[in-house]
C-alpha positions as CSV (number, residue, x, y, z in Angstrom):
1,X,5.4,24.0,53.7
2,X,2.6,22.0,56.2
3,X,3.5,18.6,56.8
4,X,-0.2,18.1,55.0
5,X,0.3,20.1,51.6
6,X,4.0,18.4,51.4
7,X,2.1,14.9,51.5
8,X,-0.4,15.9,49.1
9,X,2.3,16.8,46.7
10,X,4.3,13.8,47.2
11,X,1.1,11.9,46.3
12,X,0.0,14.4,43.2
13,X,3.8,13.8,41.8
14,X,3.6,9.6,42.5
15,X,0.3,9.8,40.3
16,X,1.8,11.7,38.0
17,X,5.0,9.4,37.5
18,X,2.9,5.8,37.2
19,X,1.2,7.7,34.5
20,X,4.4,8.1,33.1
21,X,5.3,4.9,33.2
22,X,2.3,2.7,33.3
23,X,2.4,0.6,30.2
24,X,0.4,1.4,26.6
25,X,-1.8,-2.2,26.6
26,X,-3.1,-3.1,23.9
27,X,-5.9,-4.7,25.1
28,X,-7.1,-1.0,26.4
29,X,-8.6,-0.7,22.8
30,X,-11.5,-1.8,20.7
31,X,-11.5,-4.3,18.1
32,X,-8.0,-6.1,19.8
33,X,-5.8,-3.8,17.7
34,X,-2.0,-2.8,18.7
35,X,-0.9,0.7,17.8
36,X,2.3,1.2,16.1
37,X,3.2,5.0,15.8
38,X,5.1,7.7,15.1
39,X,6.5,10.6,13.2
40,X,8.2,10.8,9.5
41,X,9.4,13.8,7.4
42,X,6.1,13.3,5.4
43,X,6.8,17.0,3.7
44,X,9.8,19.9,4.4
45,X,13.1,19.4,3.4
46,X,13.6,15.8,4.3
47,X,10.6,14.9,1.9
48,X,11.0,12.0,-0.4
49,X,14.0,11.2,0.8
50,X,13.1,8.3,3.6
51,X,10.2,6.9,1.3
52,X,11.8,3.1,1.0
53,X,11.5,3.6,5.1
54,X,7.3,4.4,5.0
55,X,7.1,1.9,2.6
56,X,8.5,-1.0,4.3
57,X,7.0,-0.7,7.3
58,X,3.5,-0.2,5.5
59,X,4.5,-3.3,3.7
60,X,5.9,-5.5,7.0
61,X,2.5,-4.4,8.9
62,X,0.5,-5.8,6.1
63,X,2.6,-9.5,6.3
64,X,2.5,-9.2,10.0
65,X,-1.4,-9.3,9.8
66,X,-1.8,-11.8,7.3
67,X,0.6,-13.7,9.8
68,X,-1.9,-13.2,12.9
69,X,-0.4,-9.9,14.0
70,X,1.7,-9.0,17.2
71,X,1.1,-11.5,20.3
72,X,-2.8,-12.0,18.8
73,X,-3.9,-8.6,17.9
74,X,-4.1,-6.9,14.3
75,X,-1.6,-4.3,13.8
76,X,-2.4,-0.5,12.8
77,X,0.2,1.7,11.8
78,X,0.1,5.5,12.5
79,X,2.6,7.8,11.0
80,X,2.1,11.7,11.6
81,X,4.2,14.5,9.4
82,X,6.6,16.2,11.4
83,X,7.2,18.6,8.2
84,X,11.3,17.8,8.6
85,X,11.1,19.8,12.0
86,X,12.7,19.3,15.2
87,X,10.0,21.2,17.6
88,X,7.0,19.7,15.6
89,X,8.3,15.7,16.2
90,X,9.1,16.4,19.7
91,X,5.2,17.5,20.5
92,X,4.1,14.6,18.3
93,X,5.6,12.4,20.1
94,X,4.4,13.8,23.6
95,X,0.9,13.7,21.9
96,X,1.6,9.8,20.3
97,X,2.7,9.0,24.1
98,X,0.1,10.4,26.4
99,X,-3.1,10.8,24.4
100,X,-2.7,8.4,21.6
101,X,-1.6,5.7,23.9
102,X,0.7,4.3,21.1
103,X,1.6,0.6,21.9
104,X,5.3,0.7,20.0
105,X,6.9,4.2,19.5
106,X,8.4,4.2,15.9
107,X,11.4,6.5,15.0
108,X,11.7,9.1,12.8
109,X,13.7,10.4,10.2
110,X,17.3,12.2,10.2
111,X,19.8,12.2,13.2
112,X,18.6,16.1,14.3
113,X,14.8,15.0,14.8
114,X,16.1,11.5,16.7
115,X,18.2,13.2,18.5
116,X,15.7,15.6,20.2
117,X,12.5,13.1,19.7
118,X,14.7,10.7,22.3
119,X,14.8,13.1,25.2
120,X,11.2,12.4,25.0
121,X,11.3,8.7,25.3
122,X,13.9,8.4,28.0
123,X,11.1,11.0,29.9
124,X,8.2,8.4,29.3
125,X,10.9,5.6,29.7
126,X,9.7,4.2,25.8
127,X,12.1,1.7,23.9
128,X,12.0,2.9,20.5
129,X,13.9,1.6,17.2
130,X,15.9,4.1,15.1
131,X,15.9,2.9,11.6
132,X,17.0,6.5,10.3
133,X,19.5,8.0,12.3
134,X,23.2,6.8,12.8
135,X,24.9,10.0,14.5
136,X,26.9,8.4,17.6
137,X,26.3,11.0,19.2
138,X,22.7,9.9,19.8
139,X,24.0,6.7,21.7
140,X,26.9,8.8,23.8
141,X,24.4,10.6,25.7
142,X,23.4,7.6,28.7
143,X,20.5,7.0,26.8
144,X,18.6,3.5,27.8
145,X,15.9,3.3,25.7
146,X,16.7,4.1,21.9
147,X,18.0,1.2,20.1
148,X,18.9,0.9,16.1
149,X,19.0,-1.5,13.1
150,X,22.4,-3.0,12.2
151,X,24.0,0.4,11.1
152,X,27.3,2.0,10.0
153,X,28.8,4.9,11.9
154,X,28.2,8.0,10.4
155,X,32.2,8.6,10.6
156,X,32.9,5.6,8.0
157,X,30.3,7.0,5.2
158,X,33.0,7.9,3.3
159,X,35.2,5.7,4.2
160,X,35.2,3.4,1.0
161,X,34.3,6.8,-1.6
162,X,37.7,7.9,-0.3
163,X,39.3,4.0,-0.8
164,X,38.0,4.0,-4.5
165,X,38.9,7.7,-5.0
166,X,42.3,6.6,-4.0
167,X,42.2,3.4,-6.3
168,X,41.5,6.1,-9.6
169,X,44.5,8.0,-8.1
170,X,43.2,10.9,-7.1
171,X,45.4,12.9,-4.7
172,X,44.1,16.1,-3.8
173,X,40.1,16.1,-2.4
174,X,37.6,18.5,-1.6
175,X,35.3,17.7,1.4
176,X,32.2,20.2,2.3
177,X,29.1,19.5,3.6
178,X,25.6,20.6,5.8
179,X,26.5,21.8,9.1
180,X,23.9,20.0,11.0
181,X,24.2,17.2,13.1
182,X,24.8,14.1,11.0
183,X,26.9,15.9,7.8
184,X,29.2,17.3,10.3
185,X,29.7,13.9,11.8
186,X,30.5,12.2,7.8
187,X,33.3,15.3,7.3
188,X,34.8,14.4,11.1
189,X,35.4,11.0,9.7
190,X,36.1,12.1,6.0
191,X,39.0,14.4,7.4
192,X,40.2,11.1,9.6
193,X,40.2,8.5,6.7
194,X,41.9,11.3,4.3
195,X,44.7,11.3,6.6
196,X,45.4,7.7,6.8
197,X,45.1,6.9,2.9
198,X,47.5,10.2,2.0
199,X,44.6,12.0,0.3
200,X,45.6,16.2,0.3
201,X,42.5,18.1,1.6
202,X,42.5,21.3,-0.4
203,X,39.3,22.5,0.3
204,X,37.0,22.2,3.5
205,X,34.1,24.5,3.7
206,X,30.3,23.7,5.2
207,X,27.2,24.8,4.2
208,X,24.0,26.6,5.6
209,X,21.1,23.7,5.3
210,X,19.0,26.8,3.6
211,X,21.4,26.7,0.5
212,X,20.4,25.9,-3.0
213,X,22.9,27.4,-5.2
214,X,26.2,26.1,-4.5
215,X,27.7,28.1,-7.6
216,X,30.3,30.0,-5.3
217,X,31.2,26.7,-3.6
218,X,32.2,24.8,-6.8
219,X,33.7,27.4,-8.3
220,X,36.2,27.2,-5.2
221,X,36.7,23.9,-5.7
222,X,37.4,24.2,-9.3
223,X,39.8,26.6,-8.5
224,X,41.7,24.6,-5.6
225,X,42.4,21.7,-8.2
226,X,40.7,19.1,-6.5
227,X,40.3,16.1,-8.2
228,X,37.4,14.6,-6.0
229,X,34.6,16.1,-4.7
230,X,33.4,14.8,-0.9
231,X,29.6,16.2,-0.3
232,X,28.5,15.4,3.5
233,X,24.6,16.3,3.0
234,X,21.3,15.4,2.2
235,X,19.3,14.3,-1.1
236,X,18.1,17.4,-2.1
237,X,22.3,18.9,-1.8
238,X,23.3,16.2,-4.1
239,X,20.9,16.5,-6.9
240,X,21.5,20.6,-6.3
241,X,25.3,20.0,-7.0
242,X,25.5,17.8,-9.5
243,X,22.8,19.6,-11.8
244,X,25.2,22.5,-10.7
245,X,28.6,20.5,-12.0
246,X,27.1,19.7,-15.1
247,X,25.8,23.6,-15.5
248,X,28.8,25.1,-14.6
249,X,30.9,23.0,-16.4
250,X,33.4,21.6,-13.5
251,X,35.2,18.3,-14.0
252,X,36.6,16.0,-11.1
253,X,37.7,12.2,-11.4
254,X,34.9,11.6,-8.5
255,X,31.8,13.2,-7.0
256,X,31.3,11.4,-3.7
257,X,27.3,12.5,-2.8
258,X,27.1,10.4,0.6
259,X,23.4,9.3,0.7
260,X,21.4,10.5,-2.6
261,X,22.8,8.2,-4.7
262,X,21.2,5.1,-3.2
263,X,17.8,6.7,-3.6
264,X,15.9,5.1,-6.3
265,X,14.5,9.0,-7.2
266,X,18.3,10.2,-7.5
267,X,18.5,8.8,-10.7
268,X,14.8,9.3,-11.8
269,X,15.7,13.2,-10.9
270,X,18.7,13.4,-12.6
271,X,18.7,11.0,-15.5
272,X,22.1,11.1,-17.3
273,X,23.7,13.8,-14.8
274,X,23.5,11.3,-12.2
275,X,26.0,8.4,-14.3
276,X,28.8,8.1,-12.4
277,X,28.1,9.6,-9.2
278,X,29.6,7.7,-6.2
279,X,27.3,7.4,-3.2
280,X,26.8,5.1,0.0
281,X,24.8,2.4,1.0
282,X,24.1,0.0,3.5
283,X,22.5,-2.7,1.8
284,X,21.9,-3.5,-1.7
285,X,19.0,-5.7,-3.3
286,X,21.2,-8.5,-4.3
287,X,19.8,-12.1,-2.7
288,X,23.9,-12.6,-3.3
289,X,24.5,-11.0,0.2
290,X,23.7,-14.2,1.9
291,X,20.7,-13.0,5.1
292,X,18.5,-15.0,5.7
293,X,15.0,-13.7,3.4
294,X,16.7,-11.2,1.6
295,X,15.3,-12.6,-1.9
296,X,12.0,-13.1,-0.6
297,X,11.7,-9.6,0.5
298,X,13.3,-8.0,-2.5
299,X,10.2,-9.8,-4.4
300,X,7.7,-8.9,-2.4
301,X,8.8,-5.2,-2.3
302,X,9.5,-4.7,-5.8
303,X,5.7,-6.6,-6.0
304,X,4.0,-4.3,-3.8
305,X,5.6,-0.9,-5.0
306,X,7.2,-1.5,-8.6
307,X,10.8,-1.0,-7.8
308,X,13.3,-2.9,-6.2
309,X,13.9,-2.0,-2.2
310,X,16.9,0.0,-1.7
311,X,18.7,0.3,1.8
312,X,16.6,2.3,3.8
313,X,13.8,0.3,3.2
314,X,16.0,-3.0,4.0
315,X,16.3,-0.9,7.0
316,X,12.9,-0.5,7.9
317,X,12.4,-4.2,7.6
318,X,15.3,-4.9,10.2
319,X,13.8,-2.4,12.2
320,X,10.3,-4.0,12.1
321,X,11.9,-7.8,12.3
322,X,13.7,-7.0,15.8
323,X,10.4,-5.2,16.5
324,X,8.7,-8.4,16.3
325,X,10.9,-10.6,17.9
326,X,11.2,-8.3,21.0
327,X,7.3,-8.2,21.4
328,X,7.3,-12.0,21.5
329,X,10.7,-12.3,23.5
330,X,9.0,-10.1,26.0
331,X,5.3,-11.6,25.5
332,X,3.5,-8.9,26.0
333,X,3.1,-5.3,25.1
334,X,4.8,-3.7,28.4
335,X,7.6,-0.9,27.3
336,X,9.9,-1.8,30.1
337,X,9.9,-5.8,29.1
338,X,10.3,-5.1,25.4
339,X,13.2,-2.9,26.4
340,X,14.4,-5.3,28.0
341,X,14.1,-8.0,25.0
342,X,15.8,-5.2,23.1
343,X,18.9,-4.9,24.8
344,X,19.4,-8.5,25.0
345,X,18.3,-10.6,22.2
346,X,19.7,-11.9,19.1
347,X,17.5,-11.4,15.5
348,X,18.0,-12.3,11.4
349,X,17.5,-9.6,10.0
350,X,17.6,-9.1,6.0
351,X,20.6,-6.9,6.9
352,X,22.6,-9.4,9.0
353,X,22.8,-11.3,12.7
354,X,21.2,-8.1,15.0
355,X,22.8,-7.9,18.8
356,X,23.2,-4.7,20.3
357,X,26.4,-3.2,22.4
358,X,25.5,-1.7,25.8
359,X,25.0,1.7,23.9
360,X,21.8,-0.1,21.5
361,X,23.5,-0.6,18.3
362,X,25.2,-2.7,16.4
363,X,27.8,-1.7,13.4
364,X,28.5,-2.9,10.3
365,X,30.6,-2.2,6.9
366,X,29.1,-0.5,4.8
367,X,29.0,-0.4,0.5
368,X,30.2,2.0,-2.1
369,X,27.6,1.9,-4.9
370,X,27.6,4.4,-8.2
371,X,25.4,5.0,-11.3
372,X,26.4,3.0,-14.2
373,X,24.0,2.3,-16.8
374,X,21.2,4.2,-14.6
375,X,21.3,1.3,-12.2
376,X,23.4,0.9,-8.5
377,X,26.0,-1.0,-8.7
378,X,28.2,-2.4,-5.8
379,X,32.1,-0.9,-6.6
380,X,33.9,-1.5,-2.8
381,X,34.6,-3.6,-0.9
382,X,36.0,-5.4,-3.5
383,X,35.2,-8.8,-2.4
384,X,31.4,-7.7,-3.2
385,X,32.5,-5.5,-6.0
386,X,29.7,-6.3,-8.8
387,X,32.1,-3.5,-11.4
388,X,35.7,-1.1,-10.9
389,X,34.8,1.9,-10.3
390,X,34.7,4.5,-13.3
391,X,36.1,8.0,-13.5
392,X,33.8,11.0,-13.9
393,X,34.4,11.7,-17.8
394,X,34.3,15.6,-18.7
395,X,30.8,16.5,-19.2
396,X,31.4,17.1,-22.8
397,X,32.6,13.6,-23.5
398,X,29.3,12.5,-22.3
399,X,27.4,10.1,-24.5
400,X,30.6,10.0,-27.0
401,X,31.7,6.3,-28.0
């Protein structure tokens, strides 16, 4: 290669990494607007099950601007459909960086899709907040610039199901679950905490994420005498199974279904099949948790959408709080200085104090809720136990006095 040509490419490829790098401003727009974007599973299989997410940050944008905005300038939020697939978010995000200019890069939903989408921002070198993922795995990987609300690891989500499952005396447990990413994670820890309390593992089998009837699969449990079941998967798994328990007739003292439960839709869905079920939560709308703005957001949610917030939109709301005060910390729009104010500063959130580790997150117990009544209620740990914990009655004794 000339001495000439090799010059010429050393130049081509400096051009080519300040464009990289060089900062979304927001005063390169029209109107002094500030672009907050990204992707969410909008339809596909994830569908419906992140809407308390969408919603909060609509809502937070809309206080935000009534507030005077971010540094001056009047935020607009952009959220594209990534239809719940991996390939699709990662050339969203590649379009949201380099064409659309976006100002703050917004995560998106489930631990698979954040786990590829953040290759793309340690390329582009964007700081971006992870309000929907909380595989560890996403944090092992030397990654500087993806961050997340206060979370709990995805190894403890059945950490307390398995305490309270212990408490009705249950001794022999079934654990399956989805054999992506985060799922496999939840069963890792499931397995873990089963040794330590005593709990007998009869049955461990996962799942294809294509599956919808899990008739085989309970029929094995119902066969291996487990008195719990343990299900590591995602909203549309639980509501599948526990329409599929009540079909099938099967009977257990507990039905752990990880994440479904919290969903206000779960019980919408399922009406009276869904009394009892154990699930998990991060947060619950209850002002009794103590953060700082907790009961004003609560009414101002259940105001603006006619339903009370459940934790993934408290989680949102952290995510857009540290946002905020990372913008201003680093006063001005420049990704490296809001990384920067990331890594290092302290924020009250609705969920709790927010500092992050040197991996960018921060952990934190989480709750065991279950349907009684139709309504969430908070059943571990016990010192913010709102009810005990009821055993699953047979599904013929259902409705009897």
């Amino acid at each position: 290669m000339s001495r000439h040509l090799s010059g010429v490419l050393s130049a081509v490829l400096a051009i080519a990494t300040m464009l990289i790098t060089t900062p979304a401003l927001a005063d390169h727009r029209p109107g002094n607007i500030v672009v907050m974007g990204g992707s969410w599973a909008l339809t596909g299989r994830f569908a419906g099950a992140g809407v308390g997410f969408v919603n909060a940050r609509k809502s937070y944008v809309e206080e935000l601007n009534a507030r005077g905005g971010l540094l001056g300038h009047r935020v607009v939020l952009k959220i594209l459909d990534d239809k719940s697939d991996r390939r699709a978010a990662i050339e969203l995000y590649e379009t949201l960086i380099t064409e659309d200019a976006v100002d703050i890069v917004l995560g998106p939903y489930s631990s698979p899709i954040t786990d590829a989408v953040a290759n793309v921002m340690e390329r582009y070198r964007r700081p971006f907040i992870v309000p929907a993922a909380v595989s560890p795995a996403i944090f092992q990987r030397g990654r500087r610039y993806v961050f997340r609300p206060p979370m709990v690891v995805s190894q403890d989500y059945q950490r307390g199901a398995l305490h309270v499952a212990k408490e009705l005396g249950v001794r022999r447990i079934a654990i399956i679950g989805e054999v992506s990413l985060f799922p496999r994670q939840v069963t890792v820890g499931a397995l873990e905490w089963a040794k330590k309390l005593g709990l007998e593992v009869v049955l461990l089998e996962n799942y294809h994420k294509e599956r919808t009837d899990f008739t085989a699969l309970l029929r094995s449990i119902e066969a291996s005498g487990a008195e719990a079941i343990f299900s590591n998967g995602y909203y549309f798994d639980a509501v599948a199974q526990t329409r599929q328990l009540r079909d099938l007739d099967i009977n257990v003292k507990l039905f752990s279904a990880t994440l479904a439960p919290a969903t206000p839709k779960f019980v919408k869905e399922l009406g009276p099949a869904a009394e009892f079920v154990v699930g998990f939560s991060v947060w619950e709308p209850r002002p009794a948790l103590g953060h700082p703005g907790v009961k004003e957001f609560i009414e101002h949610y259940e105001k603006r959408f006619g339903e009370k917030p459940n934790y993934r939109a408290a989680t949102s709301h952290a995510e857009m709080q540290i946002y905020e005060a990372a913008v201003k910390q680093a006063g001005s729009f420049d990704p490296g200085k809001i990384r920067d104010a990331l890594a290092s500063i302290t924020v009250q959130t609705v969920m709790g104090p927010w500092k992050v580790n040197e991996r960018g997150f921060m952990s934190i117990d989480g709750l065991v809720i279950q349907i009684q009544n139709g309504e969430r209620v908070i059943v571990w740990p016990k010192h913010l136990a709102e009810a005990k914990v009821l055993p699953m009655p047979k599904w013929e004794d259902r409705g009897k006095k």
